[in-house]
C-alpha positions, 0 to 999 in steps of 0.5 A, spaced: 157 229 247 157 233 255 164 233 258 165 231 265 170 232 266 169 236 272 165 230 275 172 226 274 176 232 278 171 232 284 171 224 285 179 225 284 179 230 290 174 227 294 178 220 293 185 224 295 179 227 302 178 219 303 185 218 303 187 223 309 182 221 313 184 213 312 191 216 314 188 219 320 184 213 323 191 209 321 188 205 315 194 207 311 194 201 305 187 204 304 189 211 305 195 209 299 190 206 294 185 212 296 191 217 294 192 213 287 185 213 285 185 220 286 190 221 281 188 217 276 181 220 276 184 227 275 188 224 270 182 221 267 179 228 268 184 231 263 182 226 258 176 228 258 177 235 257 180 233 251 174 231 249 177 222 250 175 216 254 182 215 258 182 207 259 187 203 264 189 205 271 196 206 270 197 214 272 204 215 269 201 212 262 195 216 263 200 222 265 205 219 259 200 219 253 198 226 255 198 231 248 205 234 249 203 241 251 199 238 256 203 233 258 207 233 265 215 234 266 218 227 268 218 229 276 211 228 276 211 222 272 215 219 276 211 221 283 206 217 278 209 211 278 210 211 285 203 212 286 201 206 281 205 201 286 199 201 290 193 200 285 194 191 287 198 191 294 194 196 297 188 191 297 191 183 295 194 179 301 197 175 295 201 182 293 204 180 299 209 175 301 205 174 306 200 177 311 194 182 310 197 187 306 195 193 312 200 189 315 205 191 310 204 199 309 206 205 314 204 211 316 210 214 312 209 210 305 201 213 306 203 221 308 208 221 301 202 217 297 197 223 299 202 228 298 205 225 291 197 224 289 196 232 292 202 234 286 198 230 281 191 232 283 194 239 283 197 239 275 190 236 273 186 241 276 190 247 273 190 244 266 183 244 267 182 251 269 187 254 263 184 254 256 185 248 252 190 248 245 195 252 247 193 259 251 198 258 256 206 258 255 206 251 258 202 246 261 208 242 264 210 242 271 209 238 277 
């Protein structure tokens, strides 16, 4: 089976791209949900370097269920959860007690997701460019 999961990182960091320009012209649920799926498909990129199929779009689960030496520090995990706060709210009115849910996000709440999915994106693509099963002293980090 061909790995891609150099083809999971590049959509991940096109997809942390989107999110920038949405914060740019204001869309900032967009530009939320953008940055979540940035991290879940480099979080997804690992697995397939590992030679797995990750299933699911919870990046913390993604991130938790990392082999240990793979597996990032609680810090990072953490910035996950946030970040998979917006998978379902950014994009579903009924997420909301009411209103359109871009009436509910802010440009600050947009600024911290791409950031957090920054951090995210960058520990994957460093475990990606090391070598696999135990090169490196660590793989942790946030």
């Amino acid at each position: 089976m061909v790995s891609r999961h150099a083809d999971w990182l590049k959509q991940g960091q096109r997809d942390l791209d989107l999110a920038q320009r949405a914060l740019e012209t204001g869309h900032y649920e967009w530009a939320c949900f953008a940055a979540q799926q940035g991290a879940e498909k480099a979080a997804k990129a690992v697995w397939q370097w590992l030679g797995a199929t990750a299933r699911g779009h919870a990046v913390a689960a993604l991130l938790e269920a990392l082999p240990e030496l793979y597996r990032p520090d609680l810090a990072l995990i953490d910035i996950a959860k946030e970040l998979d706060k917006h998978y379902i709210p950014a994009r579903y009115p009924n997420a909301h007690p009411q209103g359109a849910p871009y009436e509910s996000y802010t440009r600050g709440e947009a600024e911290r997701a791409i950031d957090q999915a920054g951090r995210v994106v960058a520990f994957c693509a460093h475990l990606l460019a090391g070598p696999r099963g135990g090169g490196e002293p660590s793989a942790r980090g946030g």
